[in-house]
C-alpha positions, -999 to +999 in steps of 0.1 A: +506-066-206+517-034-214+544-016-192+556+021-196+589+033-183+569+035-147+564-006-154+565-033-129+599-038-133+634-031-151+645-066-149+659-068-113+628-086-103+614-050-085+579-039-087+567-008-103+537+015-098+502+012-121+497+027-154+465+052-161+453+024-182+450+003-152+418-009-133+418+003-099+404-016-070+396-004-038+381-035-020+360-070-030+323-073-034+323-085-004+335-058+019+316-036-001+280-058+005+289-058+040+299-027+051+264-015+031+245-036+055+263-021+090+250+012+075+219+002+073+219-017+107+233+021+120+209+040+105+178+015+119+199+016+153+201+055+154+161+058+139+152+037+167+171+061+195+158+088+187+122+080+182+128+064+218+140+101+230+113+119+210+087+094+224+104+100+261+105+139+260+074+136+244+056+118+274+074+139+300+061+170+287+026+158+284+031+142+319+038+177+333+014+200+309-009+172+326+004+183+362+000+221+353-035+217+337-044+198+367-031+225+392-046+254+370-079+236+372-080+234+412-069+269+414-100+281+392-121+255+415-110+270+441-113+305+428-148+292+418-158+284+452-146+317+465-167+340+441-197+314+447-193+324+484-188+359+477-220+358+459-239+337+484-228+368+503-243+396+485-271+382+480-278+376+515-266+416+523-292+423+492-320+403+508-316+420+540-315+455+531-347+449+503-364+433+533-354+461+552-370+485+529-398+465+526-405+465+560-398+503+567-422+510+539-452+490+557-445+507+585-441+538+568-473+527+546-455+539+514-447+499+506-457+492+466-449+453+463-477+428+454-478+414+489-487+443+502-512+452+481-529+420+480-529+418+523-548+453+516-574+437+494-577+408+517-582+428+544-610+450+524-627+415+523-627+405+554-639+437+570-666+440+544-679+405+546-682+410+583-697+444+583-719+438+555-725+403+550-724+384+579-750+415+590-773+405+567-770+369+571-777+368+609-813+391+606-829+357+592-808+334+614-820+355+645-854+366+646-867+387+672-879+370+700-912+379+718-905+411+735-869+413+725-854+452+732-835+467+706-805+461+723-810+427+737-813+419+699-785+440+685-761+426+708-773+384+704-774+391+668-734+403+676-727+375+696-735+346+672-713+371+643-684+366+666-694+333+663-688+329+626-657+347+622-641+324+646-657+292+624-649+312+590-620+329+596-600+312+624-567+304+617-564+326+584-537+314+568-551+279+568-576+267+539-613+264+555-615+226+561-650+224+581-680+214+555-708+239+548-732+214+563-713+209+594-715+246+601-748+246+595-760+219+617-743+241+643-764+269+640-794+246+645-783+231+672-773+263+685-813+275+684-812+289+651-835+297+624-814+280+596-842+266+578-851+297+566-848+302+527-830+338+529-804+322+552-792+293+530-789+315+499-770+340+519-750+315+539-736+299+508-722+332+495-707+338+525-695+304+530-678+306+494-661+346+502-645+334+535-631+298+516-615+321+492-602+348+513-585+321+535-571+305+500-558+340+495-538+347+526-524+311+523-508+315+494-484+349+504-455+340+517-460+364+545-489+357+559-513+368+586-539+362+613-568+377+632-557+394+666-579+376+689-554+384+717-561+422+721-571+438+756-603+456+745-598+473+780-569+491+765-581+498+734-586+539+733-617+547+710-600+549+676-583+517+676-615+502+674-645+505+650-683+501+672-703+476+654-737+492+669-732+529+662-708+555+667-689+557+698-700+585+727-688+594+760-694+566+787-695+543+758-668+509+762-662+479+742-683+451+755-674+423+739-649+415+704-667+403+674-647+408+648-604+408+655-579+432+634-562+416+603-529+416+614-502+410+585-471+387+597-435+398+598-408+410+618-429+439+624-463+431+621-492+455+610-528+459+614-547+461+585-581+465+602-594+478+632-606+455+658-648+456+651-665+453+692-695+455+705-702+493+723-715+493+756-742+520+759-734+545+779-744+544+820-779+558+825-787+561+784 
């Protein structure tokens, strides 16, 4: 081995320092094979940590975005419930006041709604089919009788009309349930000349109009009825029409053959006059 003036030694037996030319060695294999391995074993360790703390923060912050989504959502549930009650509210202050209007225009007979209109046409039936057809049906149904007066006849032919608006017509705003055949068996046994040809032609007409003019009220929500209460005594002489001529002084109403249409409501309204039988006047 080689040895400069810096050599190992001079003789004495002292050491001296390394060449340039020397090899130098830091530690064995060994250490070096090792310590490789605790960095490893550091780096898994530390890995490990702080996916632990990411996974921890990560599952507290969804726990409480969980916790705020959950109050946000009552809140809006809650805010929901109010606006659907605010609504519920409206629309009960809207229902009022259009019904209301409604009202203040039948009474003020300006009203335009459907209802309306149709109780009108209803009530154009039913006047008409008393007036006019059950008229004509009952001059086949009763004959006059021997020596029958005018009158006498006039007002049995307006009796047994009274008759059959209260079969036809009574309640209105129920579908007609009686049978054709059951009314008629009632007029016969009643003395009447139902076996007449004219009659059952008529009859059946008339039996069909009054069916559908029942079907017809029944089917508006606000319905109506005949006024079979009213107190002809206080009725004055143009809240009624006369079914046998035109009213006269010293006339009265007799008898009621044929009540008002009288539409349902808070405030109901007649849509016909009460049809009576006149009285002739005292000494006429």
């Amino acid at each position: 081995m080689h040895y400069g003036e810096s050599g190992l030694g001079d003789g004495d037996g002292e050491q001296g320092e390394f060449t340039e030319s020397e090899p130098r060695r830091f530690w064995p294999m060994g250490g070096q094979a090792k310590s490789q391995r605790e960095l490893e074993a550091l780096c898994h360790q530390l890995r490990t940590e702080i996916a632990g703390d990411v996974r921890s923060q990560i599952q507290f912050l969804t726990t409480r975005t969980d916790r705020k989504a959950d109050d946000v959502l009552r809140e809006v549930h809650a805010l929901g419930e109010q606006l659907g009650a605010v609504a519920r509210n409206v629309q009960l202050i809207v229902d009022a006041l259009r019904d209301q209007g409604v009202r203040d225009a039948f009474d003020g007979g300006s009203a335009t709604s459907d209802i309306h209109h149709r109780h009108l046409d209803l009530a154009k039936n039913y006047s008409r089919l008393v007036r006019q057809d059950l008229r004509q049906l009952v001059r086949p149904l009763c004959p006059q009788q021997g020596d029958e007066g005018a009158m006498e006849l006039a007002r049995r032919r307006a009796h047994v009309v009274s008759q059959l608006v209260v079969t036809l017509f009574q309640p209105l705003d129920q579908p007609l349930s009686t049978e054709r055949e059951q009314i008629v068996a009632e007029l016969r046994a009643s003395g009447l000349a139902t076996d007449v040809a004219q009659f059952r032609g008529q009859f059946d007409a008339v039996f069909r109009k009054a069916a559908e003019l029942r079907d017809g009220v029944a089917d508006l929500p606000i319905t109506a009825h005949l006024d079979f209460a009213v107190d002809l005594t206080a009725l004055p002489a143009d809240h009624y029409q006369a079914w046998n001529g035109e009213q006269a002084d010293g006339t009265r109403p007799e008898f009621l053959i044929a009540p008002a249409y009288v539409m349902e409501g808070d405030r109901p309204r007649n849509f016909t006059k009460p049809i009576v039988f006149v009285a002739p006047a005292v000494g006429s």
